[in-house]
C-alpha positions in Angstrom: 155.4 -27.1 154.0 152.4 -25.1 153.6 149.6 -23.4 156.0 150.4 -20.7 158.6 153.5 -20.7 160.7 152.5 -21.8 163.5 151.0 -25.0 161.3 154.5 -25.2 160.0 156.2 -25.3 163.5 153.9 -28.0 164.6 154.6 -29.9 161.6 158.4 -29.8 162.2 158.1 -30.8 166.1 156.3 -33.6 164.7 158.6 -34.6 162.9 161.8 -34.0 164.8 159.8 -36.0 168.0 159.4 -38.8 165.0 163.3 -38.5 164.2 164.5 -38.3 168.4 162.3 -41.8 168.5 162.9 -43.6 165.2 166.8 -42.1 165.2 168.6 -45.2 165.0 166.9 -46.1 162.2 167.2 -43.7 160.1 170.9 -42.7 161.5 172.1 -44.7 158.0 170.3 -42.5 155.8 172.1 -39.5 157.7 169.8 -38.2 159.8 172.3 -39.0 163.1 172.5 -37.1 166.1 174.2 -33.8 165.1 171.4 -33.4 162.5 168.7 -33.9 165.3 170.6 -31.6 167.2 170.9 -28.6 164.5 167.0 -29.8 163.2 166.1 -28.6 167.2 167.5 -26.0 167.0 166.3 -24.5 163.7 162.8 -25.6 165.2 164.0 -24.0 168.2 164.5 -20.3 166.5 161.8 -20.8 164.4 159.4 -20.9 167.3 161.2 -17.9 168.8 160.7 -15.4 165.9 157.0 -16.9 165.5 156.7 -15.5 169.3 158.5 -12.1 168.9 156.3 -11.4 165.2 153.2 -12.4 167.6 153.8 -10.1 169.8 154.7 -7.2 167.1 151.4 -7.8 164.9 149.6 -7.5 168.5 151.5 -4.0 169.1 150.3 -3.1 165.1 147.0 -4.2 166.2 147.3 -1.6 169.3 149.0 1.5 167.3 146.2 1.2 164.6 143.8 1.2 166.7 145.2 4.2 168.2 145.8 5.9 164.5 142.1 5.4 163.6 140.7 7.3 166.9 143.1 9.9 166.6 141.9 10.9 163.1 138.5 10.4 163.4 139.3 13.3 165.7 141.2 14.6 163.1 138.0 14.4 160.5 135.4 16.4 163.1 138.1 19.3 163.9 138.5 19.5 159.7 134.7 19.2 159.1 134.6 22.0 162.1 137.1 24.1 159.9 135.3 23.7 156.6 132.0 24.3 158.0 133.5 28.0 159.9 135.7 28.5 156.7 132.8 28.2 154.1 130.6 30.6 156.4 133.1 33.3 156.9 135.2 33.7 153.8 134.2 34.3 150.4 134.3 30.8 147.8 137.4 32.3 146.1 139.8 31.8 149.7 138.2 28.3 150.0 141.4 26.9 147.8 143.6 28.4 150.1 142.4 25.9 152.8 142.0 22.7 150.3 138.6 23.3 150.3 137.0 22.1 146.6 133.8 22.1 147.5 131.5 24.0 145.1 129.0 25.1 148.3 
């Protein structure tokens, strides 16, 4: 199966509502009941961790969102410190704060 997972699932319930209708049928190529039964439930858990990896990209989503604000922050207090560093100390200290700059 290809496409995304929730593609996948779909094309699985498909198929297992395909096998649940047209079971006695294909009951002689071993597809019976306890194979429609385990089939579910695969489908079953498959949909579950679909819905709990859903719900932890969405909670990514959220904490970097969160990351990026806080260090923008984090760039204006450095700028801040670069910009009072470079006025107040000679060039030489500069490398004691990172600082590379050649101005």
């Amino acid at each position: 199966m290809k496409g995304s997972y929730a593609d996948q699932i779909n094309a699985a319930r498909l198929l297992l509502n395909g096998l649940k209708n047209q079971g006695k049928v294909l009951a002689k190529r071993g597809l019976d009941d306890a194979f429609t039964a385990n089939f579910d439930t695969l489908l079953a858990d498959a949909q579950k961790l679909d819905g709990e990896q859903e719900s932890l990209k969405s909670r990514l989503a959220e904490k970097t969102a969160l990351l990026t604000a806080k260090l923008e922050e984090v760039t204006k207090a450095s700028a801040e410190v670069k910009k009072l560093v470079k006025l107040d100390l000679p060039r030489e200290s500069w490398k004691e704060f990172g600082i590379t700059d050649a101005r």
